[in-house]
N, C-alpha and C positions, 0 to 999 in steps of 0.2 A: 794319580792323575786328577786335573780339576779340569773340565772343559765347562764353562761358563755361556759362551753366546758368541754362534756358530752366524757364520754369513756365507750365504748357498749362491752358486751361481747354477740362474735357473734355466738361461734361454742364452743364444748366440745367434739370433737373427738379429740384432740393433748396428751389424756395421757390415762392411764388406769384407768378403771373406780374408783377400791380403792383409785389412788390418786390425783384423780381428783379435790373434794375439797379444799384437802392443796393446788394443784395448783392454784387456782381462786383466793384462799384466796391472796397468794403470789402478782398476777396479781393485783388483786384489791388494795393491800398495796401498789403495785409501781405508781398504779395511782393515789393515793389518795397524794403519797409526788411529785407526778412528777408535780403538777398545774391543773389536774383534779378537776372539783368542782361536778362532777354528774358522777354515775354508776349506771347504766343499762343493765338489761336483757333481752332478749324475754318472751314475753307470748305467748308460741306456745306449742305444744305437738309434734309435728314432726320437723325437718329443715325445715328449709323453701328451696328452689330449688335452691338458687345459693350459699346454704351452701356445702348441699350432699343430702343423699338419705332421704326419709323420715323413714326409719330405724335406722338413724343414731341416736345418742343417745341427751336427750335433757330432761332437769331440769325442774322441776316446781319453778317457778317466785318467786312466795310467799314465797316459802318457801327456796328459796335460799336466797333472801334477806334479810329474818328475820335472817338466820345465818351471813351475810355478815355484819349486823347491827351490829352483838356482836361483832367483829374482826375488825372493822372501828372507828375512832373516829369524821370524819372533812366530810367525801362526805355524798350528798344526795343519798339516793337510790331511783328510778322507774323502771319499764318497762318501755321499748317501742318497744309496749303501749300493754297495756291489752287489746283484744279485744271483747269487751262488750258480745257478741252473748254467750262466755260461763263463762259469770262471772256476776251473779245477784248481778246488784248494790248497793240494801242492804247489802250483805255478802261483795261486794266488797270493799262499805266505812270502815265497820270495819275491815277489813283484813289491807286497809293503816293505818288507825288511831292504830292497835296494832301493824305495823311496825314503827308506830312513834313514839308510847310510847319505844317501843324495843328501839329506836336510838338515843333517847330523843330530838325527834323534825326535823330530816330528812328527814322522808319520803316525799316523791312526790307522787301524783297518775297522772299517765300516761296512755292513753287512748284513742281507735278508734273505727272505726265501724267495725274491720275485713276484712280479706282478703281472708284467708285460708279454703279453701271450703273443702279439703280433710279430716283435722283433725274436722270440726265442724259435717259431716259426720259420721267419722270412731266410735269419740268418743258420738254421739248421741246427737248431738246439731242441731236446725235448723241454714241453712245457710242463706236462703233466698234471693229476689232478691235485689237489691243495693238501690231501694225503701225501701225496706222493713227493710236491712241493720240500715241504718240512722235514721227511724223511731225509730225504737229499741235503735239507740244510744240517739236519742234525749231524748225518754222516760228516758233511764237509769238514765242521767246528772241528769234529773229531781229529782231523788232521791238519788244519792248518793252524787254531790254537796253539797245539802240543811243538809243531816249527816253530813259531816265534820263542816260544819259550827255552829253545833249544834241545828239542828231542828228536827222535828220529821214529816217528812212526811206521808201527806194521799195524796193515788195515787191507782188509779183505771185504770189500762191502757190496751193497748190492749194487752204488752209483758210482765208487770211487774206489781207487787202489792207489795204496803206496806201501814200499818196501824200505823203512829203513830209509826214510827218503831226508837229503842230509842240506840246509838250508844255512850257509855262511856265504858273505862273512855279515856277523849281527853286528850291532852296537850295544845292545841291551836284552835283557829278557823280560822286562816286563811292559814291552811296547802296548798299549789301551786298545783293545778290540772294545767296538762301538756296536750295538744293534741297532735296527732301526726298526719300527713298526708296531702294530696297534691289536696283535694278537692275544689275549689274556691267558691263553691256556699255553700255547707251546713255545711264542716268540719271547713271551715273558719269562717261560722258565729257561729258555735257553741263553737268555738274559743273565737269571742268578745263578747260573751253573757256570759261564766262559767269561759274558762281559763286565766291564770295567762300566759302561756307559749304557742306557738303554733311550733311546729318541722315539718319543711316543706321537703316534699319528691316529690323530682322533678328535670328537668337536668337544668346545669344550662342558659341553653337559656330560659327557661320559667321559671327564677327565676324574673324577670323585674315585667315582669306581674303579677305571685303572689305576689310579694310586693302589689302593684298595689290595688291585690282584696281582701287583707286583709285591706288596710284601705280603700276601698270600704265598706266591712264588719265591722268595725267599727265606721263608720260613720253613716252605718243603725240601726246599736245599740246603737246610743249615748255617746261614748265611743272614746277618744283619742288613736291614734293606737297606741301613744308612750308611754302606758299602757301595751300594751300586747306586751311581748320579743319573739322575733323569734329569731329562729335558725336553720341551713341549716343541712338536715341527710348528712352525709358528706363521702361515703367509701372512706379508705384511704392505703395507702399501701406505708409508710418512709422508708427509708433505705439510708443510709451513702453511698453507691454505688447504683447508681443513675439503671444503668442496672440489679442490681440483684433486686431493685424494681421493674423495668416492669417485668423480669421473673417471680417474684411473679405475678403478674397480669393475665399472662399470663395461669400462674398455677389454678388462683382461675378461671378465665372465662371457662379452661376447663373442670374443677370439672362440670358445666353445658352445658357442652357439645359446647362449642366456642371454633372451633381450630382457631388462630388468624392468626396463620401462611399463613395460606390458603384464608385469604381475602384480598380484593383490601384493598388500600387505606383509601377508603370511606366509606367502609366498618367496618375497623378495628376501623378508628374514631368514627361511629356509636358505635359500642360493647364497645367503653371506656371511652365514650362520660363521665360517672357520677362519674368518679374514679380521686381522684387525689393520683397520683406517680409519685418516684422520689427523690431525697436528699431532707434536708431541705429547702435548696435556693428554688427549683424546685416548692416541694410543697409551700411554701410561697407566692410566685409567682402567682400562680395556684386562690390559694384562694383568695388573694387580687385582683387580676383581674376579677373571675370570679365571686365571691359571694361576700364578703365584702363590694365592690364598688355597692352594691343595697341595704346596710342597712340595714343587717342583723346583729343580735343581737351577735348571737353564733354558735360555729359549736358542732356537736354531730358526734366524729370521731368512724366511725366501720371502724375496722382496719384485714377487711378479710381475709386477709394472715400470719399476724404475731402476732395477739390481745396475744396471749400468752406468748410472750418473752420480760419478762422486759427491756430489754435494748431497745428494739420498742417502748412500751409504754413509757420508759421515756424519750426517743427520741422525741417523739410525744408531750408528756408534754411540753418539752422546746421550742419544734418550735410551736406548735397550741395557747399555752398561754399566748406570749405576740402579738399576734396577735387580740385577743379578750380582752385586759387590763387588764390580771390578771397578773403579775411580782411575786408574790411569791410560796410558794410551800403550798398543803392543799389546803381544800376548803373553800366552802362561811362561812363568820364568824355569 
């Protein structure tokens, strides 16, 4: 598996809800010809907080993907990331394995231990403490890996049970489980022990060091780091006019309540510290200096401000993709 440079859809408030669809659909076709090789959704049931509100309006994963599948021909589709605490790993491997039959051979499965304490709450899921978190994910991997690959696990656990649990009809067995997250001790080794991919979320001054303790992490599993591809979560915000990019910036931080205007210096660096914006030279720049130069694999751009307007994405396409060595247009062959 090569997953090179992912394009996130991050928000669903820019249209009315009847034409919502068509629109994604539209978004997702300018990514798929712009040099995108992966799309991705959340698995959330609320925004998450430096989208909007948690009323704000917000898709089920699954089931937009399996629609995205029939309307795509060339990207992979995943989350990122499913987070395990409300998705039983048994249902969850054949939910990817029938999005991959749907796609015929696309899907990704993408996956964490969770964040979002409010929706695992509201909607009747335990949240747990971050112990407890991991353990859960750990168990999950245990079964739903061992499905795609074609086995039929017994598993008697503290979070989860399957019997011989029997997941066809496949296409493949070695469909790409992705992780996602910026844990060094547990998500990273859970990392080189199951996935294919690991997407690191983090700024980028402690990108050095997570490179660092993922081949840490691989080294305690036996396992060559340059096996497992990384890639940097990337927010991003392009634009041809380099200032009406910051003022996007500017717009998304106060959707969360950051007036930027009103901070020092040191401050305003601090609140933009994870965002690259700016023209394309700009962000170019940005990336090569600040992630790239640490040997990272791929970027996975969420493009907070403008992920809806095709001429951004295909903006984005042209300047993110040869920067990661994809030169053409479509995704992985």
């Amino acid at each position: 598996m090569s997953i090179r440079l992912g394009y996130h859809i991050p928000y669903f408030h820019h249209t009315r809800t009847a034409e919502l669809f068509p629109t994604l659909v539209a978004q997702v076709r300018t990514a798929e010809a712009s040099g995108f090789d992966l799309v991705t959704t959340m698995d959330h049931f609320y925004q998450p907080p430096l989208i909007g509100p948690p009323e704000g309006p917000m898709l089920e994963a699954y089931t937009l993907l399996g629609a995205l599948a029939a309307v795509t021909d060339r990207v992979r589709l995943s989350t990122m990331v499913t987070g395990i605490g409300y998705r039983n790993p048994a249902l969850l491997a054949k939910m990817v394995t029938t999005l991959d039959v749907i796609s015929r051979g696309r899907a990704v499965l993408g996956v964490g231990a969770g964040w979002h304490e409010r929706e695992h709450h509201d909607y009747g899921y335990v949240f747990g403490t971050v112990a407890e978190r991991f353990s859960r994910f750990e168990e999950a991997l245990g079964i739903a890996v061992p499905m795609l690959r074609g086995s039929r696990p017994q598993v008697e656990g503290r979070w989860f049970r399957a019997e011989d649990a029997v997941n066809e009809p496949r296409l493949r067995d070695d469909l790409p489980v992705l992780i996602g997250g910026g844990g060094e001790k547990k998500t990273f080794a859970f990392a080189a022990e199951h996935a294919d991919h690991l997407n690191i979320i983090c700024t980028t001054s402690e990108l050095p060091r997570k490179m660092a303790a993922v081949r840490t992490r691989c080294a305690e599993a036996g396992r060559d780091a340059a096996m497992l591809e990384t890639s940097f979560a990337t927010p991003l915000i392009i634009h041809e006019d380099g200032d009406q990019a910051r003022k996007l910036l500017e717009e998304v931080l106060a959707r969360s309540g950051v007036d930027v205007t009103g901070l020092t210096n040191s401050e305003r660096a601090a609140a933009t510290d994870r965002f690259f914006v700016g023209t394309p030279a700009e962000v170019t720049g940005q990336l090569q200096e600040r992630v790239l130069c640490h040997g990272v694999d791929g970027l996975m751009a969420n493009m907070l401000a403008n992920a809806h307007d095709p001429d951004a994405i295909a903006l984005a396409g042209r300047t993110l993709a040869p920067l990661v060595g994809l030169t053409g247009t479509g995704a992985a062959k």
